[in-house]
N, C-alpha and C positions, 0 to 999 in steps of 0.2 A: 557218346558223352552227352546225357544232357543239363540245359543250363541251368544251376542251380538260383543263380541271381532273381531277384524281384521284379525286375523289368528291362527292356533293350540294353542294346549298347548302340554307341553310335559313333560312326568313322570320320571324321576332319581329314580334308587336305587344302589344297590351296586350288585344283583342280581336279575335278573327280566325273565319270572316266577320262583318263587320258591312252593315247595310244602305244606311251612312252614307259608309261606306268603301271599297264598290265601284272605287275605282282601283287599292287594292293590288290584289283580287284578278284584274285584268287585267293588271297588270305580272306576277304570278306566271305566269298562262295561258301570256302572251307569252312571257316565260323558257322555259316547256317547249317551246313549239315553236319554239325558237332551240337544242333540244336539251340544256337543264337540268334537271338532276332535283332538284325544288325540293321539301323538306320544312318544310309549315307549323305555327308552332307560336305560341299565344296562351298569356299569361298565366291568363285569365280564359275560360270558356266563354260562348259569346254567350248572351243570352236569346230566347226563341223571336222575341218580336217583330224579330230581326234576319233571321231566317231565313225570308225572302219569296219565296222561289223555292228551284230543284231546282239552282241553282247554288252558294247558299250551302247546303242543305243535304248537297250532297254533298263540299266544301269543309270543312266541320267536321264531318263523318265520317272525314275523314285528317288532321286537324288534331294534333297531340301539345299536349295541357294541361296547362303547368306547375304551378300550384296545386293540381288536383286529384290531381297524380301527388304534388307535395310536403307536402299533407296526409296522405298513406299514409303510418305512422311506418314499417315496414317499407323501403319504397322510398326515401324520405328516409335510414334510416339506411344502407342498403348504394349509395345514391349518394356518402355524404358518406365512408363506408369506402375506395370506390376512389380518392374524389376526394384520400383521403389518405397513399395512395399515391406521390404529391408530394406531401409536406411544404411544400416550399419556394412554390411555384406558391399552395397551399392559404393559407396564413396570405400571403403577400403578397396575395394579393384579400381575404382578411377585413380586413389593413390598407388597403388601397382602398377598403373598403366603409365602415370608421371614419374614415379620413380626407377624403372625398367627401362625408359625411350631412352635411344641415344640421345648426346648432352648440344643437340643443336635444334634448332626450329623447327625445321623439317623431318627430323625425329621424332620430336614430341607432336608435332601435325598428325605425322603416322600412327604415332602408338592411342592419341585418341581415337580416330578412326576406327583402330583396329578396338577399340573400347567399343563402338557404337554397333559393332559389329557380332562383338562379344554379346553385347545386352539382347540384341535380336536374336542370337543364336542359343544364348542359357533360354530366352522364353518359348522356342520353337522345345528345346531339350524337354522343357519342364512338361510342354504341354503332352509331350507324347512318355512322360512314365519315364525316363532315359536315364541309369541309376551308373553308367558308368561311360566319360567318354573317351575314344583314342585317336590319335592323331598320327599322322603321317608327313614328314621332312620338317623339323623343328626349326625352321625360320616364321616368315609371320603367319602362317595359319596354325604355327604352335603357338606364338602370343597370344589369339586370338582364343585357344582351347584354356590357355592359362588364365588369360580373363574369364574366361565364361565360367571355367570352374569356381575361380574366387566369384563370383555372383549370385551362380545357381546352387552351390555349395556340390554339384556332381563332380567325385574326382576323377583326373583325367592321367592317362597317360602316354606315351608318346615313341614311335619310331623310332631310332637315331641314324641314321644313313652315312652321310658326308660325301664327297669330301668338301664340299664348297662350304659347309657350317662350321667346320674347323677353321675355313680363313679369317673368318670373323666372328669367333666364339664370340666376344664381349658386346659386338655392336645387336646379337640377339638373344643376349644374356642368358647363353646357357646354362651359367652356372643358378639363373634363381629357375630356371624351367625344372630341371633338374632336384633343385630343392623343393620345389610343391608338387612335385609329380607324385602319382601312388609308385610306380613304377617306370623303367623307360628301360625299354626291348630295344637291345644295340645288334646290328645286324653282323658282326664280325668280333673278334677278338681286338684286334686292331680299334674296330671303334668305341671299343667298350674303353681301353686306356687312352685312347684320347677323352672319350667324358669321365674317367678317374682327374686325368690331368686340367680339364676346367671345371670341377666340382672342387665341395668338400670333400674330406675324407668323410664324415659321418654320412655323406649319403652314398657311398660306395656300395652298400649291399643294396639299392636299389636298383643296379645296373645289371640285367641279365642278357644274354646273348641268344637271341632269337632267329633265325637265319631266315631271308626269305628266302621263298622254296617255288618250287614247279610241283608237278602232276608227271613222275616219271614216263610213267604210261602214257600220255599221250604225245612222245617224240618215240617210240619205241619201234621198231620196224626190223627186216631181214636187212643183214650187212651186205654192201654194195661193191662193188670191184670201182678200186679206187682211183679216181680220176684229175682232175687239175683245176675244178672249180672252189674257187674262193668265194667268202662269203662274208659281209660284214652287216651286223644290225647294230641301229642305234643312232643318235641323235647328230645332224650335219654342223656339228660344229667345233669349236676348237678346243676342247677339250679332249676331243676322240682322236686327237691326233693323225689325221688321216691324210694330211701333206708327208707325212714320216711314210705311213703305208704305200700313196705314189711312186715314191722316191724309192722305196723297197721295192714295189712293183718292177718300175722300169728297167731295176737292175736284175730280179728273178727273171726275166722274160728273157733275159740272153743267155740266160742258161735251161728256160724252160719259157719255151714260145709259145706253148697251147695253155698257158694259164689264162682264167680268166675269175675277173673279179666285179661281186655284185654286192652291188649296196642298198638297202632297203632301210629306210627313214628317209628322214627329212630334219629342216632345221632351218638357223640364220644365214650359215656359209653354203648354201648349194648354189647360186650361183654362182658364187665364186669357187668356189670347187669346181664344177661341172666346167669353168675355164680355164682351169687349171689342166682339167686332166687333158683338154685339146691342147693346149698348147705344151703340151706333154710328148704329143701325140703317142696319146693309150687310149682314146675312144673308142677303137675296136675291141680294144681289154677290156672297157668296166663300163656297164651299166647301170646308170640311177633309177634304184626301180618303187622308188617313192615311201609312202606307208602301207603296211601290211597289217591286217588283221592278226589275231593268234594262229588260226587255223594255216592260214596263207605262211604263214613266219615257217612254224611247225614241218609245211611242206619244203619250204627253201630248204630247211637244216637237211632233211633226209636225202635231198635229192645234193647237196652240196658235199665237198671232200674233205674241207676244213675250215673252220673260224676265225678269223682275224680279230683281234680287236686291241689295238694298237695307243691306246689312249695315255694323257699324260695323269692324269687323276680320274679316280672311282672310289666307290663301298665295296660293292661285291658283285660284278652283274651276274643280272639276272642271264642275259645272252648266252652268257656262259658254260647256267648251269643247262640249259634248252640245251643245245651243242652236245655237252658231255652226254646228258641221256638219250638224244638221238645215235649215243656213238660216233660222234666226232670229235678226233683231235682239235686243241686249239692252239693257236699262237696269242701271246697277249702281253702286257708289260707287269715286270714285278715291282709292282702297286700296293701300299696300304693293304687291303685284306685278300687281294686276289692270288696270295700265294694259301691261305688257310682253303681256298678252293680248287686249283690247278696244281698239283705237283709235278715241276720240272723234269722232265725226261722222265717222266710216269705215264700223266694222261695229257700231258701239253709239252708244251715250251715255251719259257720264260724269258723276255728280251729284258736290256734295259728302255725304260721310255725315250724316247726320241732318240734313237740308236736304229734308223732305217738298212745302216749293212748288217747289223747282227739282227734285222727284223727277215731282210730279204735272205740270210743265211737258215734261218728258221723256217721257215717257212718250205723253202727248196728242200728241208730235211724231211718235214714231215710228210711230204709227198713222195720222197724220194725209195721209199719202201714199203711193199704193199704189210709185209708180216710186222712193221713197226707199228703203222696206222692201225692194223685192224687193233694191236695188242691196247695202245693209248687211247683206244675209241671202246674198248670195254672197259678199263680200269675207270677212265672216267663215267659209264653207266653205273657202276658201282657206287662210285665214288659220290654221285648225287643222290642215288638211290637211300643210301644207307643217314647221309646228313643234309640234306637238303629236297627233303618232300615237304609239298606243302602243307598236306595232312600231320603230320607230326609234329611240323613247325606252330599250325594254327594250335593244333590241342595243346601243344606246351603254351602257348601265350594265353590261350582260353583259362588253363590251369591259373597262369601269372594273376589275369584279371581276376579270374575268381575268388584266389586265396590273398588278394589286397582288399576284398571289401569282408572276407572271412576274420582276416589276423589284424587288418589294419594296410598290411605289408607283406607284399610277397616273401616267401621265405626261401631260403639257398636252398639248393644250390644255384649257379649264375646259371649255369648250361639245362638245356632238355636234357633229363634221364636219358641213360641208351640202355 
């Protein structure tokens, strides 16, 4: 595919590379060899601990960082000069920016902020040709794309993930994000009706369901004779529910001694976790094996039995689909979109969230038979294969972008052609 557009596109997030966030920077890859020239740019510079391989580090080496361009008063003042150049453009998004802030002081503190931030980033946009922008996790680095678009007049559009944006759809005004978008790529079925449910209806056809996806190929490997390692990636904190997975643990283990469980991330809660599991006493069981690179991740799945991930709220992880195309069964919680990717007693098992015996009875099932795992560990290869590559994923949203600046407006259908 290539890119039919007039010039870049350019990616928003609130931190760009992160080591947590590895989908965006595969949806980007993918765009360039669909023949986009995709210019990245973060709010905030990561900190080192994100930067675990030679892909993120060379990823925020081209990176453009808003805050540290708009803490330069210089550069701040001769962006906000040209930006006023339109008058009219100019004070219409500083009213967008006052009428949008939540209705307290430190709202409005914010959302100018996030205004000053906006103006430095439409004149980085402008300067480099950047005819189309997209953003990623619609809290404030999408106000920030929403301003910048009402400025530079570049229209933007935006991710929808969740689930933490649905706890406070109004305090990040979904519903006007939503309204001036060209379009906004919802990562699940699920999270597509929840922004039907904080939109209008007139902008319902703007909502398409865009999956984020992996590179099937590379988890793909010869099937393993099935063993008792456990495995969980992802962020150490309390939304992964990993005091549930313990508690399942300790009890799996009197009926299967040689389990062992390995955890790779990091986060707020490890050390409180990491005291948790001693005075458990399971630190012979589970290992905190910190952050891993993609490649490092890629090797744990292959050499692991099965995937845990046990959380009280998600979108759709990504974790997940890694696992299923390595050919691993998973255990996980039936969550908002993660049943559109796991089917129960198919390629997984589905718990309730914070239900550690029916986690710990899961768990001991799907190891408990070698002809069940191999069959759950292919259906899920498929099962990613066929709706969550990220090649297919990127060319349906490359299509998105391209026929919003063709028609105005992406056209139906919501879903990627199959």
């Amino acid at each position: 595919m290539t890119q039919p557009l007039t010039g870049p596109i350019a990616y928003l997030t609130g931190e760009y590379p992160r080591a947590t966030d590895t989908f965006i920077q595969r949806e980007v890859a993918a765009l360039r060899d669909l023949g986009f020239e995709v210019a990245t740019c973060s709010i905030r510079r990561t900190g080192p601990k994100h930067i675990v391989g030679p892909e993120q580090a060379e990823e925020q080496g081209r990176t453009f960082h808003v805050l540290s361009a708009a803490r330069s008063p210089m550069r701040s003042l001769r962006a906000h000069g040209r930006a006023l150049r339109r008058p009219g453009r100019y004070l219409s998004a500083l009213s967008l920016a006052w009428r949008t802030a939540p209705k307290e002081i430190k709202g409005r503190l914010y959302n100018l902020i996030y205004f000053v931030e906006a103006v430095v980033l439409a004149d980085e946009l402008t300067s480099r040709g950047v005819v189309h922008l997209h953003n990623h996790i619609a809290k404030a680095s999408c106000t920030v794309a929403m301003l910048c678009s009402a400025i530079s007049g570049v229209p933007y559009s935006f991710t929808l993930h969740g689930p933490d944006i649905f706890f406070e759809p109004h305090h990040w005004r979904l519903d006007a994000k939503i309204a001036r978008a060209a379009f906004v790529a919802c990562i699940s079925d699920f999270c597509r009706s929840q922004a039907m449910l904080f939109s209008d209806r007139s902008h319902w056809d703007k909502l398409h369901v865009v999956h984020c996806g992996i590179d099937p190929a590379r988890y793909a490997g010869p099937a393993q004779e099935m063993g008792q390692d456990i495995l969980f990636v992802g962020r150490l904190a309390a939304v992964k529910g990993l005091p549930v997975l313990f508690d399942a643990l300790k009890s799996a283990l009197t009926v299967r001694p040689d389990l062992r469980l390995t955890l790779i991330g990091d986060g707020p809660d490890r050390k409180q976790l990491e005291a948790e599991v001693k005075d458990m006493g399971l630190s012979r069981a589970v290992t905190f094996a910190g952050y891993k690179d993609q490649s490092e991740v890629a090797k744990a799945l292959k050499a692991s039995d099965l995937l845990v991930l046990p959380s009280f709220a998600e979108g759709v992880p990504v974790v997940l689909m890694e696992a299923m195309a390595a050919g691993k069964p998973v255990v996980t919680t039936r969550i908002a979109g993660v049943p559109e990717l796991v089917e129960d007693g198919v390629s997984g098992l589905l718990v309730p969230p914070g239900d550690s015996d029916a986690l710990a009875t899961a768990i001991c099932a799907a190891l408990s038979d070698s002809r069940t795992h191999a069959r759950m560990g292919a259906a899920g290869r498929a099962k990613v294969a066929r709706d969550f590559d990220i090649a297919q994923e990127a060319a349906w949203l490359g299509i998105l972008i391209c026929s919003a600046h063709e028609a105005g407006r992406p056209a139906r259908p919501g879903k990627r052609p199959k």
